[in-house]
N, C-alpha and C positions, 0 to 999 in steps of 0.2 A: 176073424182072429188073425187072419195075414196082416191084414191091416196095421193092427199095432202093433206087429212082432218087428214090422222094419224100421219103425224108428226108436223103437227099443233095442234092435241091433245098434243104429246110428248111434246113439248115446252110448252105447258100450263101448263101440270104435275109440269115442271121443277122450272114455276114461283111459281104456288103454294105449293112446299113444299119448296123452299126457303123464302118465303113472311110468316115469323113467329113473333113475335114480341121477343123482347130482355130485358128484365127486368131487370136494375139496381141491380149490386151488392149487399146487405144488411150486414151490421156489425153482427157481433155475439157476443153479450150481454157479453160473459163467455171470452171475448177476452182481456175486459179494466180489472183494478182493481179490485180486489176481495171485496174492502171494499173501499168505500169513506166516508173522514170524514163529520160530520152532517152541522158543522160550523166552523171558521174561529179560529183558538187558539187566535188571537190579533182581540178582536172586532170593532175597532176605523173604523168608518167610513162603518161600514158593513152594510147592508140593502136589499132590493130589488127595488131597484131604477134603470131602465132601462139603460143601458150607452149612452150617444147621440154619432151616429160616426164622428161627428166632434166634439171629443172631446174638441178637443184644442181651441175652442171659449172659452170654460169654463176660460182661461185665461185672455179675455178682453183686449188683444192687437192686432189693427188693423196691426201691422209689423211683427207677429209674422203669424196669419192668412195669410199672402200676401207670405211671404216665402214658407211656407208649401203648400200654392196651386201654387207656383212657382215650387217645389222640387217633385210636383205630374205629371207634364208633362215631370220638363230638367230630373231627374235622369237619370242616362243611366241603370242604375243598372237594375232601374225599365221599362227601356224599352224594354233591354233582355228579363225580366221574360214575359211581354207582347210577346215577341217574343215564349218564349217557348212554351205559351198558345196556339199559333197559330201553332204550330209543332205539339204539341201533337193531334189538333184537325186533322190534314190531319193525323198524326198515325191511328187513330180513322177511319178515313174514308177507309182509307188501309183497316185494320184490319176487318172491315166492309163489306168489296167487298167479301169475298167468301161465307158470306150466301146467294146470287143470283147469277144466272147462268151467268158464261161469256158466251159472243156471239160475237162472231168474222165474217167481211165481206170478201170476196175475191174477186177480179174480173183480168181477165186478156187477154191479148190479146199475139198471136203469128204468127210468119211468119217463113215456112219452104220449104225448094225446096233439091231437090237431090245433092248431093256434084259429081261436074262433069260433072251436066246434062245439058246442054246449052240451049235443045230446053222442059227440062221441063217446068209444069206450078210450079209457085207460089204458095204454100195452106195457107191461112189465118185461123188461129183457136179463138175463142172464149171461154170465162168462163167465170164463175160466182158461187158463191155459199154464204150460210148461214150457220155456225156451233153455236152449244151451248153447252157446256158442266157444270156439277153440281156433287158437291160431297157430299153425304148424309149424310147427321153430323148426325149419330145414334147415338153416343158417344158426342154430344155437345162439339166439341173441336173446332169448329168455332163460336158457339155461346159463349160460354165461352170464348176466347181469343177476343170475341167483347166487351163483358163485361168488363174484363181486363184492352183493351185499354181505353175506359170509365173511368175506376177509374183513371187509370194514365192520362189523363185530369184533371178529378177531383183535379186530386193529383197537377196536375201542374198550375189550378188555384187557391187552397189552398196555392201555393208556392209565387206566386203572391202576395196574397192579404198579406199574410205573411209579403214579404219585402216591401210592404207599410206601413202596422206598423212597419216594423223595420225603414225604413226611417226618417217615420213621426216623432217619438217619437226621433231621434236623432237630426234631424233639431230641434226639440222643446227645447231641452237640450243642445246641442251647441250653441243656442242661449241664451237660460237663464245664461249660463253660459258668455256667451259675455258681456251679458247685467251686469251682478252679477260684472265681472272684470271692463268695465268702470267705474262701481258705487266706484270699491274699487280705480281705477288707484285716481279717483278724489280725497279719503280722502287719499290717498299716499300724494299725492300733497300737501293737507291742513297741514298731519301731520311733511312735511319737510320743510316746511316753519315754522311751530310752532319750531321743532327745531334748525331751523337756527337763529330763534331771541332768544332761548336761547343760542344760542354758541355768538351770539355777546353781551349779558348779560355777560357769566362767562368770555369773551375774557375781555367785560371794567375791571369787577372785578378783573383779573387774572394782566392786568396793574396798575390797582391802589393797590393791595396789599392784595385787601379781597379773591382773590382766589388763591387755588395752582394749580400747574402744573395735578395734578390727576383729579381734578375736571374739568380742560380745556382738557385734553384729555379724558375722558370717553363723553365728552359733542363731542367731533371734533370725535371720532369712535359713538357714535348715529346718528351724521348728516351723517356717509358714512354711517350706515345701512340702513338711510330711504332712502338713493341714490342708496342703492342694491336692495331695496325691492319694488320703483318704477319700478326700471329696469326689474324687475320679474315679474311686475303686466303687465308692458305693452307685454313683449313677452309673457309672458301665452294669454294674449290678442288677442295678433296678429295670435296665434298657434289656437287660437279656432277659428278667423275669417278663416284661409286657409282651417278648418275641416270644417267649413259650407259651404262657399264655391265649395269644393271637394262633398258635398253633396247634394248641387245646381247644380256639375257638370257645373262648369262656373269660369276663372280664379279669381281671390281674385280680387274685384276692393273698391275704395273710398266709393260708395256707395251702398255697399251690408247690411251695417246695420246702421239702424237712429239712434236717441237720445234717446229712450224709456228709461226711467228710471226702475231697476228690484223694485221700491218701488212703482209703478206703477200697475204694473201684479198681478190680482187676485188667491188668494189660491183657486180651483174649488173643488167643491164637488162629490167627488167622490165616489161610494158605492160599496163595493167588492159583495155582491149578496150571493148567496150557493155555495158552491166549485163545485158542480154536474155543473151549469151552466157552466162551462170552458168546458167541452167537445163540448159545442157549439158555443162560446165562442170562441175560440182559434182558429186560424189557421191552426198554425203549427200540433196542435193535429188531426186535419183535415186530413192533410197533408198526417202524419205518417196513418193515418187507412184508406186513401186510399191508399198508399202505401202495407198494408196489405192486402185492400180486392183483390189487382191487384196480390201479390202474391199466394196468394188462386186461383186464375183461371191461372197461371202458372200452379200450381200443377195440376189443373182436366185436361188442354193441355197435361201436359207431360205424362199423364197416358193416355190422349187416343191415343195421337200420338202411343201407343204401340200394341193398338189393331187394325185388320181389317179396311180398307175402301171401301166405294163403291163407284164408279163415272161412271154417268149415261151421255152420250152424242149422240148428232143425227144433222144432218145436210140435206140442200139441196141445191144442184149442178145442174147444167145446162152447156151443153157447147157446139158449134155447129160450121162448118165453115161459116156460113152465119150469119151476125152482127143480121140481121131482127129473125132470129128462135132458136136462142140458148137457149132461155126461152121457147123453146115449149115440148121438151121431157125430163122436170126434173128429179133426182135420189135422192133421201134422202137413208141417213142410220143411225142406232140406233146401238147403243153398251150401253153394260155394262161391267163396269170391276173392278174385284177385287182383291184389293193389302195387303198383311198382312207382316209386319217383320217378317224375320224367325234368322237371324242371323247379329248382327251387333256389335261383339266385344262390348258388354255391355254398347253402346253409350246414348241407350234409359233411360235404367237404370240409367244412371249416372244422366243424364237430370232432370230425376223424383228424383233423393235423392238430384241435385242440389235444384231445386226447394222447396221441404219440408225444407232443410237446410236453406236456404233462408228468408223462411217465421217463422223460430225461429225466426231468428233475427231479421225479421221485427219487429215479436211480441214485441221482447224486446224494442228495440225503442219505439217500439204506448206506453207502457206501461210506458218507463222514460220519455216520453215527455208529459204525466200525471203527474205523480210525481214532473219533473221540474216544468210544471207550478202551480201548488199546493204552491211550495215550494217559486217560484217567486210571488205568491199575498203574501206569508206570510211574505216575508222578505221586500214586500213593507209596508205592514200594521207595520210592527212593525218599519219598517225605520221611517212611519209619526209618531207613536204613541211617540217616543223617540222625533224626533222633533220638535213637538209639545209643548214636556216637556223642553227642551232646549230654545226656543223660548218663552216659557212663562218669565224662569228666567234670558235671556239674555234681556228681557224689562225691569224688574225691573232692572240688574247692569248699562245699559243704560238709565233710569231713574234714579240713584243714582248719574251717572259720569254725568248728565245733572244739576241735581241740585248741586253737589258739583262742577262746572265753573262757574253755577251763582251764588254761595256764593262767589267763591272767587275771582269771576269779579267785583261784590258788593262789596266785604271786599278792594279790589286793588283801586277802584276809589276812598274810604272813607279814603285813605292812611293806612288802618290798615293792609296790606298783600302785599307782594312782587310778582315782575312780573315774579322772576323765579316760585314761588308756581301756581299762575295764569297760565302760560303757562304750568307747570305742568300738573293740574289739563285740563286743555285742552288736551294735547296729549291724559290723561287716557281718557275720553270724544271718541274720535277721532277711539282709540283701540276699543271702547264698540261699535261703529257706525260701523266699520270695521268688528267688529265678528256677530253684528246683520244682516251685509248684507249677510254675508257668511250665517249663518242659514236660511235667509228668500230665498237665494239661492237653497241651499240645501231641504230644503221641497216643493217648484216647482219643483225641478225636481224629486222628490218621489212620486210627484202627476204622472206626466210623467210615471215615473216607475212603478206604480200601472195599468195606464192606458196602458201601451203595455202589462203588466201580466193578463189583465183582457180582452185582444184581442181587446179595445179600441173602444167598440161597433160595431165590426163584429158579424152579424148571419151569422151562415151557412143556405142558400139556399137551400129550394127542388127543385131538378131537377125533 
């Protein structure tokens, strides 16, 4: 009974110095920025207002919504990264396996007789056995390199959620932008009809004698511009439909986008918060510093890869010619053995200055992808802050050009103004409607821009 109690000790040893817990990486404070600014240089719209992550309701179009939860399942983009998340977690599990003892089963059976012998007998042999072996991470280079793996999970769900917002925020902006062109295809439309009733105005004048030839032709090259510049509204059109589309991951059909008017879609309120908030905040910054802390535990591997190991192993055997007793007179044995580099053409070495080299330039990265996004709230705040100021004064010249058609739609029916002035005064009208849609375009999609600069209401999770 002693017998097998000792290496049924020994196995117990082996589970209990494996069975250690593993404690998540932690960042090093002295790693980001040496200085974050207090607040934002462009204050418009800054606050501490929590961001919602479904941002994009803030917009108030039920077609715009339906896309983006359509673009969150087809993307394929985003099906990869799904995919990679699932690689990195069996990495992880790999990586995982040698802080507990492998234990391996045997069993086997064999038949032997003498070469030549006719009237020998047959001998049937039996086995059986149990091995486990464990290697003593006195140097944490298995705990460490579990760690590691861990961050680079980490790292590869930060990559994930990543090009979700990048997705999102481009389906939201492909589409405004769709939305923004039919608004303009249609005052195309309006505007070349306005001057095609003035080329058949200066056509009657030019036959009866009040017009010249100059005045008939700069009127005949206005009506080919506005037949260039439909032709442009519609293929920029068509070019944004195949990008959403491509981004839906589904070919271009008829009815990939409705009638949503972009005078429709709500300006959302958005609040940039304290620039500190972005390190939790952002993904991508995420990303990058687990990418870092994974290089950090390369480093503490490749240093211990240099030193001594111990690896402790023991097993028990059986094996008998009779099927019924091969379990009756077991054999176990214990070993310990210890392996140290002594010369390997400076392989180890190299490993370890790869590694620190490595982890510079992680550094530098976790470090610009601060910076970038700093740099990205700021050139969205001051994108709104500009359009905003544009947007105030393109109401008033679109208030000017509204009331100067109704004066001289008024002044035309009272006979006191001409239908060339009248349709005149319409095109300018038409031009003021045309540049308000573009501005009221262009600040939905700053909002957009603000919202993937400000990681679009992603918290990063404690693990």
């Amino acid at each position: 009974m002693s017998d097998m109690r000792t290496p049924t000790l020994f196995c117990l040893l082996l589970l209990l110095a494996a069975c250690s817990s593993v404690a998540p990486l932690q960042p090093n404070p002295d790693d980001g920025l040496a200085q974050m600014p207090q607040q934002w240089h462009n204050q418009v719209s800054a606050g501490g207002a929590t961001l919602d992550e479904a941002w994009w309701r803030g917009f108030g179009s039920a077609e715009l919504l339906a896309l983006i939860q359509q673009s969150q399942t087809a993307n394929y983009d985003l099906v990869a990264a799904v995919a990679r998340v699932s690689q990195a977690q069996k990495l992880a599990i790999m990586a995982g396996a040698p802080l507990l003892p492998e234990v391996t089963a045997t069993a086997g059976i064999g038949r032997q007789r003498p070469l030549g012998g006719s009237n020998a007998a047959t001998l049937s042999t039996y086995s059986t056995g149990l091995a486990a072996s464990y290697e003593i991470d006195f140097w944490g280079k298995n705990r460490v390199a579990y760690q590691g793996a861990l961050a680079r999970l980490q790292q590869s769900e930060f990559d994930r959620d990543s090009m979700r917002l990048t997705i999102t925020a481009s389906v939201a902006n492909t589409w405004l932008e769709v939305a923004g062109l039919r608004g303009r295809t249609e005052i195309a439309r309006q505007n070349l009809a306005n001057a095609e009733q003035v080329l058949v105005l200066v056509e009657s004048r030019y036959y009866a004698g009040a017009a010249n030839q100059v005045e008939l032709s700069q009127q005949q090259g206005l009506v080919a511009a506005q037949h260039r510049e439909l032709a442009q509204l519609q293929q920029q059109q068509g070019n944004a439909e195949t990008i959403l589309a491509t981004l839906l991951s589904q070919p271009l059909t008829d009815r990939l986008v409705g009638s949503s008017r972009l005078l429709d879609v709500q300006v959302p309120d958005a609040r940039a918060g304290l620039p500190v908030t972005l390190l939790t905040r952002r993904p991508d910054i995420a990303s990058a510093e687990a990418a870092l802390l994974a290089a950090n535990a390369d480093i503490e591997v490749a240093r211990a890869v240099m030193l001594p190991s111990i690896t402790l192993s023991g097993g028990v055997y059986g094996s008998s010619e009779h099927l019924r007793s091969f379990l009756d007179r077991p054999l176990y044995s214990l070993a310990a053995g210890l392996t140290a580099p002594i010369f390997n053409a400076g392989r180890l070495a190299a490993q370890r200055d790869y590694a620190i080299a490595r982890r510079e330039e992680l550094l530098a990265n976790y470090r610009q992808a601060i910076v970038a996004a700093l740099g990205d709230v700021e050139a969205a705040l001051n994108r709104i802050a500009g359009l905003d100021q544009q947007a105030l004064a393109q109401a008033t010249a679109l208030e000017h050009a509204g009331r100067a058609f109704a004066s001289a739609q008024s002044r035309y029916q009272a006979g006191a103004e001409t239908m060339l002035t009248l349709l005149d005064t319409q095109r300018t009208l038409f031009s003021a409607q045309d540049l308000s849609l573009q501005v009221q375009q262009q600040r939905l999609q700053a909002s957009v821009d603000l919202y993937r600069a400000l990681g679009g209401g992603w918290e990063r999770k404690i693990h």
